[in-house]
Structures are given as structure tokens and as C-alpha cells.
C-alpha positions in Angstrom: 22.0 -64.3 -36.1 25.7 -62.0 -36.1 28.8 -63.5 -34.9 28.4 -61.9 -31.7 24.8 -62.9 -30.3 25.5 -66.7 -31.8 28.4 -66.6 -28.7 25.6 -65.9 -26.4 24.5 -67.8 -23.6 21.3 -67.6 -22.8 18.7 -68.2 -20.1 15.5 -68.3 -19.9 13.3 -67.3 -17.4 9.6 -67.3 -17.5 7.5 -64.9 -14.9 10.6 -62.8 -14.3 8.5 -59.5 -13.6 8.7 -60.0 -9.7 9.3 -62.6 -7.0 11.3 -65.7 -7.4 11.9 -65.3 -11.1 12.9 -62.0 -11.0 15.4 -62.9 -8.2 16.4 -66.0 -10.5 17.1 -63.5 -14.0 19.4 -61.1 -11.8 21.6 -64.0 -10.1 21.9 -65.9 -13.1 22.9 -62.1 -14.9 25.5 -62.0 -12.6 26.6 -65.7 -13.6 27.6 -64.6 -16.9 24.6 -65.3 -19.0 22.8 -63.2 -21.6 18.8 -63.1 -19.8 15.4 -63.8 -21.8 12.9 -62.4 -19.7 9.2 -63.7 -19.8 6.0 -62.2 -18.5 2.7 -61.0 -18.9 3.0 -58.2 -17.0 4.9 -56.2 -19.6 5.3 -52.4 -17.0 7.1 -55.4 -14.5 9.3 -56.7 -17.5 10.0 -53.3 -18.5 11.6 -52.8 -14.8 13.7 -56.2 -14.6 14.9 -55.4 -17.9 16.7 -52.4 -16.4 17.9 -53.4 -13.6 19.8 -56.5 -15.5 20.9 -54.1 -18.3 22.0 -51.9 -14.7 24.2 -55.3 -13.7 25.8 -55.1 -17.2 24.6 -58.0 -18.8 22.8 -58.6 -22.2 19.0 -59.2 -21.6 15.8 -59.7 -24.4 12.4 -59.0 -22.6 9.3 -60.9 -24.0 6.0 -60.3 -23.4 4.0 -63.3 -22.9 0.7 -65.3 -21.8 2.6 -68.7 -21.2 -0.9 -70.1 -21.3 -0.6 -69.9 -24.8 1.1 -72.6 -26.8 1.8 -70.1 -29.8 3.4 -67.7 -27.5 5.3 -69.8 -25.4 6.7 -71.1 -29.0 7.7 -67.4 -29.8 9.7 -66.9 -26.2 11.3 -70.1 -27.1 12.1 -68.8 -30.6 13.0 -65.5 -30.2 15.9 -66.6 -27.1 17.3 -69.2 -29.6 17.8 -66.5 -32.5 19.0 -64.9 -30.1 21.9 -66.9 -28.9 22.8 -70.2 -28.0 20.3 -71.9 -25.6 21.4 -72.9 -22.5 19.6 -72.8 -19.3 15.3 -73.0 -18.9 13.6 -71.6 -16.4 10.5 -72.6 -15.6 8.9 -70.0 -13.0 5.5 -68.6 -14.5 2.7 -69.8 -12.4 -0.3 -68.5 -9.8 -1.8 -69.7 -7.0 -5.8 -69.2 -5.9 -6.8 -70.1 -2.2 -10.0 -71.9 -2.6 -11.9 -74.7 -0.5 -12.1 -77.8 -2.4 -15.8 -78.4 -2.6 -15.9 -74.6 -4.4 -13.3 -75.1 -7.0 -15.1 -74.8 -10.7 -14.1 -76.4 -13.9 -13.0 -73.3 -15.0 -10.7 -72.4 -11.9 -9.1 -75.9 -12.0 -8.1 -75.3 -16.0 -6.7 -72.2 -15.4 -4.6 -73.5 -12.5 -3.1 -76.6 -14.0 -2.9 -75.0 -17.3 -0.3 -72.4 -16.2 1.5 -74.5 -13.6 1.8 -77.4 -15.5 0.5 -77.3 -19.1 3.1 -74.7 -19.5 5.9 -76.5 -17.9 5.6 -79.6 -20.0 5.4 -77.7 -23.4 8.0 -74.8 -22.4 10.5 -78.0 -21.7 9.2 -79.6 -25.3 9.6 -76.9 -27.4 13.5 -75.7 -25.9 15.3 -79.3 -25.7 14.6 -78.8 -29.9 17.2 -75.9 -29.5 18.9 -77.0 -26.6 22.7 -78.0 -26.8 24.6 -80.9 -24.8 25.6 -79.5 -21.4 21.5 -77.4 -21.1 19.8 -77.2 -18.2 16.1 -76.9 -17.2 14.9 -76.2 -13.8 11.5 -76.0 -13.0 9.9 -74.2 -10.2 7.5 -76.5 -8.5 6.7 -76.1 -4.5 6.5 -77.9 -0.8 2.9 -77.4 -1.5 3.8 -80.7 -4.1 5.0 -82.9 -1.8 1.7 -82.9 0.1 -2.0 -82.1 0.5 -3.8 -78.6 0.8 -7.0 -78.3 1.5 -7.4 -74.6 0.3 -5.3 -75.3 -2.9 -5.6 -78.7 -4.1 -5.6 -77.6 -7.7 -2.5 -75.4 -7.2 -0.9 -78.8 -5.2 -1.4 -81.2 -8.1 0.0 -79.3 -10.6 3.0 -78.8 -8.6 3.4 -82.6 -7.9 2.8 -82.8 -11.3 6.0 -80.8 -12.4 8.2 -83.1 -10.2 6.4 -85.9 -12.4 7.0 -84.0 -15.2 10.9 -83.3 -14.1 11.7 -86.9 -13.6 10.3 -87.8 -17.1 12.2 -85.0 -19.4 15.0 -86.1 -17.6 15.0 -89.7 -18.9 13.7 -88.2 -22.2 16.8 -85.7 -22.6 19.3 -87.1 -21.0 20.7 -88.7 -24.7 20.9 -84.8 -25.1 22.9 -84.3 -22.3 20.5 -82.0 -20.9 19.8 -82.1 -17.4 16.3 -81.0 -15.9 16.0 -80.8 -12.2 13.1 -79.0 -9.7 13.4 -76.8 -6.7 10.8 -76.8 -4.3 10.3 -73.4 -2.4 8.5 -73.1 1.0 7.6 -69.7 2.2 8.7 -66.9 0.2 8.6 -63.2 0.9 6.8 -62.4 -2.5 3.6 -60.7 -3.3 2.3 -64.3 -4.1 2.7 -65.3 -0.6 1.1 -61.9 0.3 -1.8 -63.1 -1.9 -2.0 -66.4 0.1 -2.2 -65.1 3.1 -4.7 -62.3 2.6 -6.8 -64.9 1.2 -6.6 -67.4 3.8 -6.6 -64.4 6.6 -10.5 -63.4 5.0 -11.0 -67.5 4.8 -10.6 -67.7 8.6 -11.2 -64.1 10.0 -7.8 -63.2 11.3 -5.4 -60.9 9.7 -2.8 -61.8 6.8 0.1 -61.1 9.5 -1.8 -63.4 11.5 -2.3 -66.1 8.8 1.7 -65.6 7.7 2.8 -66.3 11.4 1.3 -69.3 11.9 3.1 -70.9 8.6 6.5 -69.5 9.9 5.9 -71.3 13.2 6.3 -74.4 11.2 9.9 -73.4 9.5 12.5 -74.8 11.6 15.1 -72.2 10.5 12.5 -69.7 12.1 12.4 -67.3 9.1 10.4 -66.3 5.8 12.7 -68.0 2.6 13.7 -65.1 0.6 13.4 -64.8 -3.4 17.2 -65.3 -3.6 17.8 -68.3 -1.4 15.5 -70.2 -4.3 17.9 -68.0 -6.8 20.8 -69.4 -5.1 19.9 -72.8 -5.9 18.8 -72.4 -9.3 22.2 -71.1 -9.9 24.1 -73.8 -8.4 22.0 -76.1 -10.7 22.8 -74.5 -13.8 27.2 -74.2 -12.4 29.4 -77.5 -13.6 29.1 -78.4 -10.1 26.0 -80.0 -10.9 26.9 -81.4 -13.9 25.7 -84.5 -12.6 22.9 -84.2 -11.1 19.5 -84.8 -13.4 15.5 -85.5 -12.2 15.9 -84.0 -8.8 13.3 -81.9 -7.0 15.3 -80.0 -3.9 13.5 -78.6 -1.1 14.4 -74.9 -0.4 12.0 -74.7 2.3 13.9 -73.9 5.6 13.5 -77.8 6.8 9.5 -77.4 6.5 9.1 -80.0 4.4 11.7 -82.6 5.1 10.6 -85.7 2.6 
């Protein structure tokens, strides 16, 4: 490591080729820090990569399958040679609309290992790098704060990372690392375009359809946009909230209220 990169801060952010992640890499860019970009999609990486290097900041792009203990140790690895450690983002995860009676084995472990294996080992293997004053925020969803019929595999793991928050909060907190959740509602993504095409087959109307009835349930009348979840992330990785460890904030519009 030079004299120059060890000056680095840098953040991670896993599934940072579109959406929510690649909202979170820009606005946090433009916060000052030096970006490690994570995805599997490496054409998608390839085009967040210039767009940051566009806003003038320092960024490393990693392919990855973050289903992968070995490789999620190298993304860890290669962003701490890199510089100094200071801010995980955990945003890699998918979601698959399916009834609960037809969800295989096989479905379920892929869910759960993505949305939450990942999390918990992601978290593990950067507090060993992690400085006091680093910060983790995990990306977990409205959909775990209560049931879904169509997802429930996708809904558990998601509770499960605001388990999971709470816990490497108490663990890290000797660290002086702070880990804290944000919970999205819904986003104008092409995951949310997913959902919706697959519910709109499920029930024989059209995705535009499918999307309005969810949007009649947001009291701020609109579709959550990649960078309001952005905005939030940043503010949890600012010394404004310094203080504030094992949260899990709704970003949701008021749809989910508890």
C-alpha cells in the first residue's frame, strides 16, 4: 500500500451496477470517499465505474458473486489494500415473486443465501479491517417488517438483516463501529419492475396495473426514488450520526409506519 492510497477512505458498496446501490456509490462519491464497487454484473460495473471516475472521485470495481464466501473475502480484501476502510454497504440481493406453497428448497437457499448469508459474513469479514469511527449499513426492506404471501423467502431474510443489524451492533460497538439498516418501500428500479411484471402475470393484469395498486398505499403519493434511500445512507455514514447504532429506518414514504 503507497502513502497516497493508505489516506484513502473507502466505501464499500456491494450490487452497485444499478438501482439503489448504484445511487448509494455516486452520493457517497460525492461525500468525499474513495468507492469499491461490487457486482456480478461486470458490463453494469464497468458503467458505474465511469460515471464515479466522471464525478472525480477515486473508485476500485470488483467483480463478484457475493454468494461466495471466497469472493466476498477478496472484495473485502482488495478495498482494505486499498485504503483505509471506512463505511460497508450492504446492498447486493434479489427478489423472486413466488406463492408460498411453490417455493423449492432450492429457491429458498438461493434467496436467503444472498440476502442474508451474505450480509452476515460481508459484516464479519470487514469489522477485521474496520477502524474506530466505521460504519455499516445494510439494505434490508418494508417487506421485513411484515408478511408477503408471494415472497415470504425474500421477507425473512430481510427481517433477518434487521436481526442481524441489531446483533453486529452490540458485537462492534467496542470497535466503535456503528451498523444500522434502512428499510426502502417502493423504488423505481428494475427490481421493482421485476416485481411487478411478475405479480401482473400472477393475477392477469398489467405490471402498470400491479405498480399502481402498491402506490395507492404510499401516503406521500409517489414511487421512492434510488436516491432518497441514497440520501439516507449518507446521512448515516456523516458525524451527524455518530450516535446512532442498531437502527433499521424506514424510507418508505410513511407505507410502513412501525
Amino acid at each position: 500500500m503507497n502513502s497516497d492510497s493508505a489516506r484513502l477512505k473507502v466505501a464499500i458498496v456491494t450490487g452497485a451496477g444499478q438501482g439503489i446501490g448504484r445511487a448509494i456509490a455516486r452520493r457517497l462519491a460525492g461525500d468525499g470517499f474513495a468507492i469499491a464497487i461490487a457486482d456480478i454484473n461486470s458490463a453494469a460495473l464497468d458503467e458505474v465505474r465511469k460515471e464515479i471516475e466522471g464525478l472525480g472521485a477515486q473508485v476500485l470495481a470488483i467483480k463478484a458473486d457475493l454468494t461466495k464466501l471466497d469472493e466476498i473475502q477478496k472484495v473485502i480484501d482488495l478495498s482494505a489494500e486499498w485504503g483505509q476502510l471506512a463505511v460497508l454497504v450492504n446492498n447486493a440481493g434479489r427478489v423472486v415473486i413466488t406463492p408460498f406453497l411453490e417455493i423449492s428448497g432450492e429457491e429458498w437457499d438461493a434467496i436467503l443465501t444472498l440476502n442474508l448469508k451474505t450480509v452476515f459474513f460481508t459484516m464479519q469479514f470487514a469489522a477485521r479491517h474496520m477502524h474506530t469511527g466505521g460504519r455499516m449499513i445494510n439494505l434490508s426492506s418494508i417487506s421485513g417488517r411484515s408478511g408477503r404471501p408471494d415472497q415470504p423467502h425474500y421477507a425473512a431474510a430481510k427481517c433477518g438483516v434487521i436481526s442481524l443489524t441489531q446483533s453486529a451492533a452490540l458485537a462492534f460497538s467496542s470497535q466503535g463501529i456503528t451498523v444500522n439498516a434502512v428499510c426502502p418501500g417502493v423504488v423505481d428500479t428494475p427490481m421493482t419492475i421485476g416485481i411487478h411484471e411478475m405479480r401482473a402475470s400472477a393475477l392477469g393484469i398489467t405490471p402498470e396495473e400491479s405498480l399502481a395498486r402498491m402506490v395507492a398505499k404510499i401516503p406521500l403519493g409517489r414511487v421512492e426514488k434510488p436516491e432518497d434511500v441514497a440520501g439516507v445512507v449518507s446521512f448515516l455514514c456523516s458525524p451527524d450520526a455518530a450516535y446512532i447504532t442498531g437502527q433499521s429506518l424506514n424510507v418508505c414514504g410513511g407505507m410502513e409506519m412501525n
